[in-house]
mmCIF file of the N, C-alpha and C atoms, coordinates in Angstrom:
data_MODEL
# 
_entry.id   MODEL 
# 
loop_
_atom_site.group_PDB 
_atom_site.id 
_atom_site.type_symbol 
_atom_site.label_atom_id 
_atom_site.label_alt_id 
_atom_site.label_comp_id 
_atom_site.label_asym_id 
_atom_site.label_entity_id 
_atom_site.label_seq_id 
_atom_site.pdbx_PDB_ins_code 
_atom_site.Cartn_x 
_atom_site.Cartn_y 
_atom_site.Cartn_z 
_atom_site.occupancy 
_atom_site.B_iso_or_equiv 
_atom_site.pdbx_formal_charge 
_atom_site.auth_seq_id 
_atom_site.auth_comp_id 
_atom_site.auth_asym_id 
_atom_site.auth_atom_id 
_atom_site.pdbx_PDB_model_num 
ATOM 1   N N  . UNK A 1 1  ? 1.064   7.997  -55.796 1.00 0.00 ? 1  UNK A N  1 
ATOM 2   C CA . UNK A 1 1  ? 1.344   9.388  -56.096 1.00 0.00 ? 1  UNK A CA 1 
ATOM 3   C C  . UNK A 1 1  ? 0.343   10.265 -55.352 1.00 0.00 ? 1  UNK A C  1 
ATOM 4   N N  . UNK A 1 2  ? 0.689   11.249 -54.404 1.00 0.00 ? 2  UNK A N  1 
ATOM 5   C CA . UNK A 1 2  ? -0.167  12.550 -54.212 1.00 0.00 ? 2  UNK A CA 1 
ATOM 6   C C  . UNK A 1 2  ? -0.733  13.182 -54.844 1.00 0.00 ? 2  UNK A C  1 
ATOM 7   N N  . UNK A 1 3  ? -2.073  13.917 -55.026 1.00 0.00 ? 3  UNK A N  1 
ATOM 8   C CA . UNK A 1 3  ? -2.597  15.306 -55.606 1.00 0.00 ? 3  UNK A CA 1 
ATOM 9   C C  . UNK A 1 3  ? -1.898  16.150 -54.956 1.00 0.00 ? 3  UNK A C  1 
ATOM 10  N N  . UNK A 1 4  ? -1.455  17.332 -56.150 1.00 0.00 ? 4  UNK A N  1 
ATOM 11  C CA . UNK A 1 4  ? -1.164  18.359 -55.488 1.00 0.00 ? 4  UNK A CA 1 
ATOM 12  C C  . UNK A 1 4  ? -2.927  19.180 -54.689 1.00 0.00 ? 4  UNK A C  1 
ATOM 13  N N  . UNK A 1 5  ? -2.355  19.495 -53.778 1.00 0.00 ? 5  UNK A N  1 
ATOM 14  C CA . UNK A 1 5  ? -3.629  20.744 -53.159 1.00 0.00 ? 5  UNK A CA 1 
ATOM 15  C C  . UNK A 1 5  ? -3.784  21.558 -53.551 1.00 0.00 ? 5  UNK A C  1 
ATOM 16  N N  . UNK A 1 6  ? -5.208  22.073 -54.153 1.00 0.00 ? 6  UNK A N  1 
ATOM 17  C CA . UNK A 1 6  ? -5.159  23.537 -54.671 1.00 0.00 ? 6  UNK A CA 1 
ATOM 18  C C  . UNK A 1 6  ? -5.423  24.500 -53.132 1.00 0.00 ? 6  UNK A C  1 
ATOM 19  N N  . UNK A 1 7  ? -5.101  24.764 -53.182 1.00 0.00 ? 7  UNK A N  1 
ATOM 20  C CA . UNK A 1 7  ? -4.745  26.321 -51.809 1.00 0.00 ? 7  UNK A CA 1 
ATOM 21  C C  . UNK A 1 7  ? -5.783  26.816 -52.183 1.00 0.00 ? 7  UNK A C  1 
ATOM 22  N N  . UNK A 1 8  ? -7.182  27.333 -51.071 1.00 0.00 ? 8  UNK A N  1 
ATOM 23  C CA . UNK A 1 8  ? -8.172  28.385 -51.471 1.00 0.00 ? 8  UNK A CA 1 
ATOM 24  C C  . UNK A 1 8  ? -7.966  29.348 -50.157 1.00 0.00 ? 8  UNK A C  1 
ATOM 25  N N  . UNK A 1 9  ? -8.393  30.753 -51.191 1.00 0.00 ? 9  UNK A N  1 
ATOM 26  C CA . UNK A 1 9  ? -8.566  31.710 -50.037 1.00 0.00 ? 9  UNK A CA 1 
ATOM 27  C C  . UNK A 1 9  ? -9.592  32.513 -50.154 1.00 0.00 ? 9  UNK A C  1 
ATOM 28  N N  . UNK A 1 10 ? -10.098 32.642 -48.688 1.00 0.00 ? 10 UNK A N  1 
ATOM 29  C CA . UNK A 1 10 ? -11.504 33.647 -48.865 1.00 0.00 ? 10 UNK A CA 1 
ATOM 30  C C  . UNK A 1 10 ? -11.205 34.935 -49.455 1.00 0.00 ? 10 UNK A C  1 
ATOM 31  N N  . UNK A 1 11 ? -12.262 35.804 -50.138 1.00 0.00 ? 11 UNK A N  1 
ATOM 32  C CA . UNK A 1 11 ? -12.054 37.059 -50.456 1.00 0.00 ? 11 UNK A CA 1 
ATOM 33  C C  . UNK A 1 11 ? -12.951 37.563 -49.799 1.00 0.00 ? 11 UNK A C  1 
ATOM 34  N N  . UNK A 1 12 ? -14.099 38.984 -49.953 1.00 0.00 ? 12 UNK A N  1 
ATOM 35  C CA . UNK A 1 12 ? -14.763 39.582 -49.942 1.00 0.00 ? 12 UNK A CA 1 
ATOM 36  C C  . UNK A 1 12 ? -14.758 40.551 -50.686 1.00 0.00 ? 12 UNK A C  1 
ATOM 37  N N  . UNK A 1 13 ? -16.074 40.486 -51.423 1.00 0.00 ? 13 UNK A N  1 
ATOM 38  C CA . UNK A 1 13 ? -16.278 41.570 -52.220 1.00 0.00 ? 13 UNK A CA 1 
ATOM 39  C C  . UNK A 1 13 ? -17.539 42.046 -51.946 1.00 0.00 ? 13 UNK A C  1 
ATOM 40  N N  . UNK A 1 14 ? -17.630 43.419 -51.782 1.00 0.00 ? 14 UNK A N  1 
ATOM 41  C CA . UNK A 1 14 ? -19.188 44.239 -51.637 1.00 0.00 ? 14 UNK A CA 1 
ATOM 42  C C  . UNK A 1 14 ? -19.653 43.471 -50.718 1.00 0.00 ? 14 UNK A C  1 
ATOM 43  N N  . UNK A 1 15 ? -18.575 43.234 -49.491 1.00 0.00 ? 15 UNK A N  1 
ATOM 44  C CA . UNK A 1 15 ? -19.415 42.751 -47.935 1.00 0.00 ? 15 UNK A CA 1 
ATOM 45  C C  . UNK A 1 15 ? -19.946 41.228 -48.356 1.00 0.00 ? 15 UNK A C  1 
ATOM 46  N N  . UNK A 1 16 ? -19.430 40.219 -49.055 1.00 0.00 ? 16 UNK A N  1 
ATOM 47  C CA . UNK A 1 16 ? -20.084 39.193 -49.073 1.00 0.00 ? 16 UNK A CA 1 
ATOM 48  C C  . UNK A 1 16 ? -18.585 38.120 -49.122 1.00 0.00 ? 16 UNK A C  1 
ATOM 49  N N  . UNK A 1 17 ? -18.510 36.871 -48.413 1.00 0.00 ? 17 UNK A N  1 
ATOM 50  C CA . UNK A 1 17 ? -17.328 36.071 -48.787 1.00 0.00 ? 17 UNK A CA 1 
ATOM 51  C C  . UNK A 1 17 ? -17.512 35.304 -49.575 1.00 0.00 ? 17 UNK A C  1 
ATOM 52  N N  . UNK A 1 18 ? -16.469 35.165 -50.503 1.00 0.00 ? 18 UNK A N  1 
ATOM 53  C CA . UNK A 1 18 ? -16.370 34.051 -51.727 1.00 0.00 ? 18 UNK A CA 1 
ATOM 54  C C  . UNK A 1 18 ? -15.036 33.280 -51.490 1.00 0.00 ? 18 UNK A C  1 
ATOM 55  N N  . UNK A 1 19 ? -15.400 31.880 -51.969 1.00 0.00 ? 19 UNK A N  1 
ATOM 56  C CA . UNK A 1 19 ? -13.705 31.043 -52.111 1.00 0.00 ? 19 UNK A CA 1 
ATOM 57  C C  . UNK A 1 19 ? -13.248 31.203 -53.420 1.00 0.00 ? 19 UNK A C  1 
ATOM 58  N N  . UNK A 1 20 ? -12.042 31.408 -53.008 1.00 0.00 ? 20 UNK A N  1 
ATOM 59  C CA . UNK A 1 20 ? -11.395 31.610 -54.666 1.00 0.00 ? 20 UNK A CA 1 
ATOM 60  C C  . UNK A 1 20 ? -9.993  30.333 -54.441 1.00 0.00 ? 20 UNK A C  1 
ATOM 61  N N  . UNK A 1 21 ? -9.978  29.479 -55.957 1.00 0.00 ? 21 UNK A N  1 
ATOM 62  C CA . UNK A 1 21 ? -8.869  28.370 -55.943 1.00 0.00 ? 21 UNK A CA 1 
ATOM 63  C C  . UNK A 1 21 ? -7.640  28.929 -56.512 1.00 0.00 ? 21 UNK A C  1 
ATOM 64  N N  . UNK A 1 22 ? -6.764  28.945 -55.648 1.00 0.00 ? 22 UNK A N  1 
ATOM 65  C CA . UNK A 1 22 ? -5.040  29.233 -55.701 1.00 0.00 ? 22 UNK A CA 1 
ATOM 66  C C  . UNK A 1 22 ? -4.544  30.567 -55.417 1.00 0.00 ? 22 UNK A C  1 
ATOM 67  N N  . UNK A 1 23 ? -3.731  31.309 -55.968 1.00 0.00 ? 23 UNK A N  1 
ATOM 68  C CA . UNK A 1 23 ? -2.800  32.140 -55.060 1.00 0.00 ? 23 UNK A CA 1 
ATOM 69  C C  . UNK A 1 23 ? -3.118  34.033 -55.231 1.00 0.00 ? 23 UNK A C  1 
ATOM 70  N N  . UNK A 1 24 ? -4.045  34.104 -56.714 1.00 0.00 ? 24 UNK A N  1 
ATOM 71  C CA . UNK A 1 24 ? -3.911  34.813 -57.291 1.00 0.00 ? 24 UNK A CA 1 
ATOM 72  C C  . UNK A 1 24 ? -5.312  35.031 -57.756 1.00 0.00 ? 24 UNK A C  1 
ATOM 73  N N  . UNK A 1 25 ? -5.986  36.757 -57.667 1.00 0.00 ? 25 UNK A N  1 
ATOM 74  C CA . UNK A 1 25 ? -7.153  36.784 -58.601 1.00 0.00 ? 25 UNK A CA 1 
ATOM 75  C C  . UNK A 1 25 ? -7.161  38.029 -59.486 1.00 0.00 ? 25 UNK A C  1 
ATOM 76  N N  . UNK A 1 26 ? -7.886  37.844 -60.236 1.00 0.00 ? 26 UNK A N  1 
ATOM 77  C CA . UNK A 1 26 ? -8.139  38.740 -61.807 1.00 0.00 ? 26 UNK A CA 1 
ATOM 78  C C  . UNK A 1 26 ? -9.108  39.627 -61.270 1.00 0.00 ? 26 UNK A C  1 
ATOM 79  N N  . UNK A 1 27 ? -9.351  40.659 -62.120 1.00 0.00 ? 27 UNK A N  1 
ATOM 80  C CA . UNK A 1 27 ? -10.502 41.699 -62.417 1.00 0.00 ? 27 UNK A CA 1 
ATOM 81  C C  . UNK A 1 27 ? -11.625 40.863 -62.798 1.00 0.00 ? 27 UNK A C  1 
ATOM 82  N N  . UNK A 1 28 ? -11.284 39.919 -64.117 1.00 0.00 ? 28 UNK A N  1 
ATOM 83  C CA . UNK A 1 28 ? -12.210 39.294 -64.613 1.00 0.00 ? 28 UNK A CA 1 
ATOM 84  C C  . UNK A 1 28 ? -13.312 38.088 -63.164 1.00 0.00 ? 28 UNK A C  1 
ATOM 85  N N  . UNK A 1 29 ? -12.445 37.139 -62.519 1.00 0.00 ? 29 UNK A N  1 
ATOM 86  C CA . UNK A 1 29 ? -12.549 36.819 -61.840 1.00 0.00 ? 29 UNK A CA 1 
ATOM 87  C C  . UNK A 1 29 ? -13.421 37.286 -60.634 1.00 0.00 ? 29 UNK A C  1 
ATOM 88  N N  . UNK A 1 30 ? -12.775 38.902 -59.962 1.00 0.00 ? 30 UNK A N  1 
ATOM 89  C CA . UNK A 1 30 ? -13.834 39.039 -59.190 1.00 0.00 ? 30 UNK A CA 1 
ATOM 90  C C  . UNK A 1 30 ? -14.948 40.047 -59.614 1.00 0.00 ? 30 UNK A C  1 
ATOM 91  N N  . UNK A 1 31 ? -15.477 40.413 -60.647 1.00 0.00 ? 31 UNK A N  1 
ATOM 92  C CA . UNK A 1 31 ? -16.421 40.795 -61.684 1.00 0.00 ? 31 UNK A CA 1 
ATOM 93  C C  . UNK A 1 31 ? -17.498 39.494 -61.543 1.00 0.00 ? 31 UNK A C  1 
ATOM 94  N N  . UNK A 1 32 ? -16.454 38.483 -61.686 1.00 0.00 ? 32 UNK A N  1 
ATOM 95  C CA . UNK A 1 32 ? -17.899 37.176 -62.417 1.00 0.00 ? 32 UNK A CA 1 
ATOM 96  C C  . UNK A 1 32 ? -18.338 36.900 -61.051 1.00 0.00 ? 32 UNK A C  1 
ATOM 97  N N  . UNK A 1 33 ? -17.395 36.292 -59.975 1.00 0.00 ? 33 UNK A N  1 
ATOM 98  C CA . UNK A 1 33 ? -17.313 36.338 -58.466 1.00 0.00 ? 33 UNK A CA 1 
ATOM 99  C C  . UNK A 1 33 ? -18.877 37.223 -58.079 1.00 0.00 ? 33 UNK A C  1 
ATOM 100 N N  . UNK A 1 34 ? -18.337 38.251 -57.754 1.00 0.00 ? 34 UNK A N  1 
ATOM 101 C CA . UNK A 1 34 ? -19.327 39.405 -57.247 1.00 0.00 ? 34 UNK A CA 1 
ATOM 102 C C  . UNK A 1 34 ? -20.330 39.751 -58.241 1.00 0.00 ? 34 UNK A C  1 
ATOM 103 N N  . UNK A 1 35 ? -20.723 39.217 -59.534 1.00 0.00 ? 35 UNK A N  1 
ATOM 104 C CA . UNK A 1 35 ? -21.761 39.370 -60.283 1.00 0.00 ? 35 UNK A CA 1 
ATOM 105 C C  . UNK A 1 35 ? -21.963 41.063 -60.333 1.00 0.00 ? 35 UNK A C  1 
ATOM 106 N N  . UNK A 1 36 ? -20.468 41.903 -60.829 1.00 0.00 ? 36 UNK A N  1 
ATOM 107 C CA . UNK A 1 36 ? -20.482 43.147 -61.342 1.00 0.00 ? 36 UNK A CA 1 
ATOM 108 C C  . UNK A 1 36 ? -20.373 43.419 -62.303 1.00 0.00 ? 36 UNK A C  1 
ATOM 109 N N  . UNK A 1 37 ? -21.437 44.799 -62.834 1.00 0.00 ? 37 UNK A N  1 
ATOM 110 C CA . UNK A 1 37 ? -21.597 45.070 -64.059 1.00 0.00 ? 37 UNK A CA 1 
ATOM 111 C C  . UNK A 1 37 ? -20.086 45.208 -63.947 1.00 0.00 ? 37 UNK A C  1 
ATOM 112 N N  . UNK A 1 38 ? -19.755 45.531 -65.755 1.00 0.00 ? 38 UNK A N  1 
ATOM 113 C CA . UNK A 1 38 ? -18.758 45.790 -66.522 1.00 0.00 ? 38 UNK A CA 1 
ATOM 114 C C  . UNK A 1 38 ? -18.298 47.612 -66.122 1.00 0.00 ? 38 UNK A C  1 
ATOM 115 N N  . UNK A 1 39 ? -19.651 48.435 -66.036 1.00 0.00 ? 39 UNK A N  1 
ATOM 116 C CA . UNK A 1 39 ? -19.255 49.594 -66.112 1.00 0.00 ? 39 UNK A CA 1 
ATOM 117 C C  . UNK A 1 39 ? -18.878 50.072 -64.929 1.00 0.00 ? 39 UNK A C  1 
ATOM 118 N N  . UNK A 1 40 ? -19.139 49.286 -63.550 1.00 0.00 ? 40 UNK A N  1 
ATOM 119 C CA . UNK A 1 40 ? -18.295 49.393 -62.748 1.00 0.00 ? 40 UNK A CA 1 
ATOM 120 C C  . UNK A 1 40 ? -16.999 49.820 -62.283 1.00 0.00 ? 40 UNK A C  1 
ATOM 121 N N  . UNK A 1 41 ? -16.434 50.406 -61.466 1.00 0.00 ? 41 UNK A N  1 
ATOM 122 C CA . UNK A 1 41 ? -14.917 50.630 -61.099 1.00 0.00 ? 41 UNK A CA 1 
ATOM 123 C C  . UNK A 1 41 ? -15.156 49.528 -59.472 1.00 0.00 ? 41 UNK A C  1 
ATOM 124 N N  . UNK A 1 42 ? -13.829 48.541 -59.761 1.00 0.00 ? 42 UNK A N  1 
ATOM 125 C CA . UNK A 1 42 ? -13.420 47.857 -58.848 1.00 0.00 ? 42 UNK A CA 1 
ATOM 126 C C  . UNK A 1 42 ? -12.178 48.169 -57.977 1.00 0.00 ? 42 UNK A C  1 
ATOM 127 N N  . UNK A 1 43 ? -12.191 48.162 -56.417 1.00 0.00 ? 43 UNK A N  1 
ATOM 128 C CA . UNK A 1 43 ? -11.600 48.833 -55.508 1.00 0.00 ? 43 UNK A CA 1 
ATOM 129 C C  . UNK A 1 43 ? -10.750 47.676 -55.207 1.00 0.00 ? 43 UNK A C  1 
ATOM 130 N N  . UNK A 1 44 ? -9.637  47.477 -54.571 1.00 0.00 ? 44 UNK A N  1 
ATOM 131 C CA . UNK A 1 44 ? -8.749  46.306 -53.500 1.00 0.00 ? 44 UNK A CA 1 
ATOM 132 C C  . UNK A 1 44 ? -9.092  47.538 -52.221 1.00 0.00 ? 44 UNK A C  1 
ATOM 133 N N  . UNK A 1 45 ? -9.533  47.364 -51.176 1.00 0.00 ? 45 UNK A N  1 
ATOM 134 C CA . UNK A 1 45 ? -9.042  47.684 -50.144 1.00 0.00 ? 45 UNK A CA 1 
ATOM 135 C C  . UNK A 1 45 ? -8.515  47.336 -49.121 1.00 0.00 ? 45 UNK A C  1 
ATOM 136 N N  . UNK A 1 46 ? -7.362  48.364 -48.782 1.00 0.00 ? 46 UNK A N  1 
ATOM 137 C CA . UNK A 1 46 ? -6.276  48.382 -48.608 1.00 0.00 ? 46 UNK A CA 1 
ATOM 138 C C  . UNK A 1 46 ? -5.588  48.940 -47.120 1.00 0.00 ? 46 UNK A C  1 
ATOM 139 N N  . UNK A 1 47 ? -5.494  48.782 -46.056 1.00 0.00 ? 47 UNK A N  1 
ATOM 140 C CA . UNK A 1 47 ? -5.154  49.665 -44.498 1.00 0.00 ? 47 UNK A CA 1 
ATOM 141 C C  . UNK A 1 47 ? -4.951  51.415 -45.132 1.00 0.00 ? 47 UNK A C  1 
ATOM 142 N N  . UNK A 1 48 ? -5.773  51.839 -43.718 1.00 0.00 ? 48 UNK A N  1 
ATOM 143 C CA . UNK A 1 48 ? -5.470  53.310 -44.212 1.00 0.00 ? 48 UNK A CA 1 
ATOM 144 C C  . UNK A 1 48 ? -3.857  53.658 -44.187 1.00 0.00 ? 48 UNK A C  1 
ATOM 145 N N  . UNK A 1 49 ? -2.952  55.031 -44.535 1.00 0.00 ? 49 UNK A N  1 
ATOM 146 C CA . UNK A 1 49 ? -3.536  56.072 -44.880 1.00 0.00 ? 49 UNK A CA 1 
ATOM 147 C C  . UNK A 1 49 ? -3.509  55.930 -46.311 1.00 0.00 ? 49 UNK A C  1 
ATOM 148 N N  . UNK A 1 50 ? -3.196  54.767 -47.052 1.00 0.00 ? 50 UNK A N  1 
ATOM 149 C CA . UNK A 1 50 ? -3.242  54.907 -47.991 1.00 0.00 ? 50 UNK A CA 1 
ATOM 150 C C  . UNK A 1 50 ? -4.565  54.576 -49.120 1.00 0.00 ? 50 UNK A C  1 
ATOM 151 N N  . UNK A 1 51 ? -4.842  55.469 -49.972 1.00 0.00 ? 51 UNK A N  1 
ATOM 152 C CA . UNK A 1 51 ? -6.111  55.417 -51.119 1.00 0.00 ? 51 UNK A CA 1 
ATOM 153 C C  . UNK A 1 51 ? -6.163  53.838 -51.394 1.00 0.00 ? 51 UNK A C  1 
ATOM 154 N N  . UNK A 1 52 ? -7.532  53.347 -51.387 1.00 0.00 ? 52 UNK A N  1 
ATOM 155 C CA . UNK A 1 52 ? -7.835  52.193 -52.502 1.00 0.00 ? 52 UNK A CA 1 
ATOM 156 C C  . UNK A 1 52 ? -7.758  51.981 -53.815 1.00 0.00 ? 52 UNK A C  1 
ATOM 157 N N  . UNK A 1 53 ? -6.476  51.236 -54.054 1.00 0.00 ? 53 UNK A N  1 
ATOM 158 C CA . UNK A 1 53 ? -6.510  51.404 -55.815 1.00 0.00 ? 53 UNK A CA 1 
ATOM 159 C C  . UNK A 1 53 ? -7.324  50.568 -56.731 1.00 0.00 ? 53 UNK A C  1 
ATOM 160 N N  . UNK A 1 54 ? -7.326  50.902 -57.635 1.00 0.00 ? 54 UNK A N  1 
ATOM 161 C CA . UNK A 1 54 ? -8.798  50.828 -58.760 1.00 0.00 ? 54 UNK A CA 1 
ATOM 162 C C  . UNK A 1 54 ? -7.939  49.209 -59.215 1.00 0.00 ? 54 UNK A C  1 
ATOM 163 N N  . UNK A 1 55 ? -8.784  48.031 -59.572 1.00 0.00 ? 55 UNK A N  1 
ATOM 164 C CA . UNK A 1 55 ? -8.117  46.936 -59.445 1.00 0.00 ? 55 UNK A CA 1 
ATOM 165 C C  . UNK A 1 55 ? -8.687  47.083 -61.451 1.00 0.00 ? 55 UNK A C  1 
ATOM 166 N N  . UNK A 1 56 ? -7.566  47.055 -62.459 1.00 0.00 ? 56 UNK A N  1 
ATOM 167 C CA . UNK A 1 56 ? -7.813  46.762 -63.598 1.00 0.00 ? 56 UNK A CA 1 
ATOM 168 C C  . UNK A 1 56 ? -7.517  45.540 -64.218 1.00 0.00 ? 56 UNK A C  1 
ATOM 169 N N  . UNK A 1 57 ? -7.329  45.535 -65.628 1.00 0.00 ? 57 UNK A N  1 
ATOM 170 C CA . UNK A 1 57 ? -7.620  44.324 -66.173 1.00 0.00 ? 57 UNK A CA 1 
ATOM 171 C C  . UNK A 1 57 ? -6.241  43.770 -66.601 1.00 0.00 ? 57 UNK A C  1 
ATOM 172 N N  . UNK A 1 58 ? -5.196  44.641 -66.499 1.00 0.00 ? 58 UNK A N  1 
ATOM 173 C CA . UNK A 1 58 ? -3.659  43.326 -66.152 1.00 0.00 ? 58 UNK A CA 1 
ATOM 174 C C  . UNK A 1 58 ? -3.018  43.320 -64.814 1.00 0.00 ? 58 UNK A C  1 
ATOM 175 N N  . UNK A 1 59 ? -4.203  43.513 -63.870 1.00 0.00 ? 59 UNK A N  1 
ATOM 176 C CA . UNK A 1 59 ? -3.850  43.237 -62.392 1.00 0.00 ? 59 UNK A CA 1 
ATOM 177 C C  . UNK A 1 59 ? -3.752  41.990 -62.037 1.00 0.00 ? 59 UNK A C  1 
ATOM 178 N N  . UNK A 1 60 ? -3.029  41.386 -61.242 1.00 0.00 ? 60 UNK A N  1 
ATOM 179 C CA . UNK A 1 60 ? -3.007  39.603 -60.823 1.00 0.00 ? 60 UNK A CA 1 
ATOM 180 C C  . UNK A 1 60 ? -2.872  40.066 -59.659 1.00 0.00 ? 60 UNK A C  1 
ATOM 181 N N  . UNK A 1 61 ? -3.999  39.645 -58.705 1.00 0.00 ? 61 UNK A N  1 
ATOM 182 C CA . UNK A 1 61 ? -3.739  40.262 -57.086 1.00 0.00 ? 61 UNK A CA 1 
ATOM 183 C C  . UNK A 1 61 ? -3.371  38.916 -56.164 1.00 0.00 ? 61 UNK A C  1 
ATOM 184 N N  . UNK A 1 62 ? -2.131  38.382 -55.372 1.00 0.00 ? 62 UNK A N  1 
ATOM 185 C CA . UNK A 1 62 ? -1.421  38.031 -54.909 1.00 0.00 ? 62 UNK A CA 1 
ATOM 186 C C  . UNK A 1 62 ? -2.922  38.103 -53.140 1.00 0.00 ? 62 UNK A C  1 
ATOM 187 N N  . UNK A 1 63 ? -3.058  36.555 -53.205 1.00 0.00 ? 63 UNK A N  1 
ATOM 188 C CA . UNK A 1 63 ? -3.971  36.487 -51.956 1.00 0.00 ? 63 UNK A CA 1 
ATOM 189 C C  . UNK A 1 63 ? -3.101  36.079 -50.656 1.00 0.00 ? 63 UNK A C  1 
ATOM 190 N N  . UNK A 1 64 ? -3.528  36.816 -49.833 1.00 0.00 ? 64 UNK A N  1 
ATOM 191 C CA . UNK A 1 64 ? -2.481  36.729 -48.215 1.00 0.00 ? 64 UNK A CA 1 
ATOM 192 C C  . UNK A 1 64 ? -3.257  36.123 -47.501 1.00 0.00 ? 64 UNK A C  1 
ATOM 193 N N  . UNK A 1 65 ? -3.991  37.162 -47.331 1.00 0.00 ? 65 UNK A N  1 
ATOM 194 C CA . UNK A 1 65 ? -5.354  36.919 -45.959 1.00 0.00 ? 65 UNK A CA 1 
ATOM 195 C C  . UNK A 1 65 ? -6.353  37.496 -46.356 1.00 0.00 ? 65 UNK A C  1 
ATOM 196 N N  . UNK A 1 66 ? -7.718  37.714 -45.954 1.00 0.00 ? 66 UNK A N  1 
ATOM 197 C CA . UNK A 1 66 ? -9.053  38.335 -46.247 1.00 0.00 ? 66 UNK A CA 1 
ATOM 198 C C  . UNK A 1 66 ? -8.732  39.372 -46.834 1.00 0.00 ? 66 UNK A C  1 
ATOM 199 N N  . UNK A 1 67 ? -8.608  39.427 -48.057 1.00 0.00 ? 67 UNK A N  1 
ATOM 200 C CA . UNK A 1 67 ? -8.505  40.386 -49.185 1.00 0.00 ? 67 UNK A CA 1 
ATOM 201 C C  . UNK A 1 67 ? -10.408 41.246 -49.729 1.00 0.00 ? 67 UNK A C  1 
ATOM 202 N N  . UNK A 1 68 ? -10.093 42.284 -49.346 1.00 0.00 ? 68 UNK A N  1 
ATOM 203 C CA . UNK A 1 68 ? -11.178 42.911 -49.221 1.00 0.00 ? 68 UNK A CA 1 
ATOM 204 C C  . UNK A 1 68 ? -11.742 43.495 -51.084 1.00 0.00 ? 68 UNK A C  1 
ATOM 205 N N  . UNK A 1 69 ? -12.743 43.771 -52.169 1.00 0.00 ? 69 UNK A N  1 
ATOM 206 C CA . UNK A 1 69 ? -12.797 44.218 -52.895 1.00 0.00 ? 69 UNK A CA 1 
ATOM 207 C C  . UNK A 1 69 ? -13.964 45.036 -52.471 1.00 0.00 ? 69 UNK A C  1 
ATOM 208 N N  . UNK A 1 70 ? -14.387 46.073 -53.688 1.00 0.00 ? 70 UNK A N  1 
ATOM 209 C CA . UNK A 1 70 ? -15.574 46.371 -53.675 1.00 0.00 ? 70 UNK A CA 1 
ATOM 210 C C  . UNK A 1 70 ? -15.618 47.284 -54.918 1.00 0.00 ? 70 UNK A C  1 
ATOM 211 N N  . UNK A 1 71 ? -17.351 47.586 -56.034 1.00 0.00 ? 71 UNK A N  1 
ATOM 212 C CA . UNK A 1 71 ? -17.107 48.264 -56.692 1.00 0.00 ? 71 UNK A CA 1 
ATOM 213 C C  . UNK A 1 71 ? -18.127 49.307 -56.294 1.00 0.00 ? 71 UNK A C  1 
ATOM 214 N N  . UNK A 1 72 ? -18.150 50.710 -57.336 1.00 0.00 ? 72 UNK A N  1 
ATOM 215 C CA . UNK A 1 72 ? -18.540 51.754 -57.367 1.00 0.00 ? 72 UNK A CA 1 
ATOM 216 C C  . UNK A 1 72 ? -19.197 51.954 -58.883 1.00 0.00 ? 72 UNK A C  1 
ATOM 217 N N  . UNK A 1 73 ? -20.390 52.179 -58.632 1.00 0.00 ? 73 UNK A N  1 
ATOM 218 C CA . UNK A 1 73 ? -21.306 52.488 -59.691 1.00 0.00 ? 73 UNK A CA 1 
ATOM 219 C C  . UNK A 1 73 ? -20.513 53.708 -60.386 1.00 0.00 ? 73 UNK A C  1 
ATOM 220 N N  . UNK A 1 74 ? -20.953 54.243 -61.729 1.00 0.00 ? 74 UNK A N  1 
ATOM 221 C CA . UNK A 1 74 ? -20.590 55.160 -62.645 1.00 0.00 ? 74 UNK A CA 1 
ATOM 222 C C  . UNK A 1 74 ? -20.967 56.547 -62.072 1.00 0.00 ? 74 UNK A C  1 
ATOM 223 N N  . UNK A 1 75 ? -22.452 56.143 -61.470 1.00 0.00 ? 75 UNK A N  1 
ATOM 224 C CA . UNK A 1 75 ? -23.306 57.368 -61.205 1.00 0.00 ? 75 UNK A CA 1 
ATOM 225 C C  . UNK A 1 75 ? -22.904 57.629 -59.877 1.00 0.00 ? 75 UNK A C  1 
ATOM 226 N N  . UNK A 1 76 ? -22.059 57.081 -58.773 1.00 0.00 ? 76 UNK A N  1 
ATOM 227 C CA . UNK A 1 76 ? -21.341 57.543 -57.617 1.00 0.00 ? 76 UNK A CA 1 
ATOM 228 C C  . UNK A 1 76 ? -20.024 58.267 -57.961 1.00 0.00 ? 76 UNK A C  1 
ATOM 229 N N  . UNK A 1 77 ? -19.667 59.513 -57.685 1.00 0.00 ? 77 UNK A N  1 
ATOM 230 C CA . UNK A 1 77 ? -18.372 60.394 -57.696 1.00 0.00 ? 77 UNK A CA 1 
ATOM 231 C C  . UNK A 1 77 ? -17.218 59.713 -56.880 1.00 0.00 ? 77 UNK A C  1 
ATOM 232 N N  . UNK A 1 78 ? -17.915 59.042 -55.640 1.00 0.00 ? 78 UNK A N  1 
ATOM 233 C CA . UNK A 1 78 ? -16.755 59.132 -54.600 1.00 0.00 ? 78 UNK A CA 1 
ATOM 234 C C  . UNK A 1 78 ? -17.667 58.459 -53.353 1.00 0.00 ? 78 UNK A C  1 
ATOM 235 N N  . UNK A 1 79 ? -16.810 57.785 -52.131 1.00 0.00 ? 79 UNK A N  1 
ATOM 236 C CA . UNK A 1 79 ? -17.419 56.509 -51.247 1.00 0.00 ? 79 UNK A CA 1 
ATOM 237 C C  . UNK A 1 79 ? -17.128 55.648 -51.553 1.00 0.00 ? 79 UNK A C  1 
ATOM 238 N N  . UNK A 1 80 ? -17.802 54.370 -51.094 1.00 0.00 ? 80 UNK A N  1 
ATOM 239 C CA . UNK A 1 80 ? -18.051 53.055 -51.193 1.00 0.00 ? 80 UNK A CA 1 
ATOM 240 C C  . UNK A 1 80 ? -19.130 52.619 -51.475 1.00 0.00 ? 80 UNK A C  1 
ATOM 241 N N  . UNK A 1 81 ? -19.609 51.570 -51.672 1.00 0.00 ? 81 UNK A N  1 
ATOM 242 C CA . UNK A 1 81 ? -20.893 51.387 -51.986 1.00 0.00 ? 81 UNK A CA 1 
ATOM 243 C C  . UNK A 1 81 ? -20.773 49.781 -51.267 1.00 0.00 ? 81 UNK A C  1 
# 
């Protein structure tokens, strides 16, 4: 009998690469991943012209290719960090 393969794909979050196992990642996931506070706001970014949307907690994000994250402190209005 074969193992099935678990499929990994790189991410990046806050400029750093992580492997993540199978098709799909959580808020929770890249929080623990990227070792971000809670009070954080987490970004997917995304090709311009369109805004980076805020990645919440019944998001399941569907991995393609180098899937970019990043978060933003409380005390930042607006940017990247």
């Amino acid at each position: 009998m074969t193992a099935t393969k678990i499929k990994t794909h790189t991410v990046e979050i806050n400029a750093k690469d992580y492997q993540v196992e199978g098709d799909h990642i959580t808020l929770a996931q890249i929080r623990q991943l990227g070792n971000i506070p809670a009070d954080h706001k987490v970004y997917h970014e995304v090709p311009q012209p369109v805004d980076d949307p805020e990645v919440t907690e019944n998001d399941r994000i569907k991995l393609h290719k180098l899937e970019k994250f990043y978060s933003v402190s409380p005390s930042i209005t607006g940017g990247r960090v």
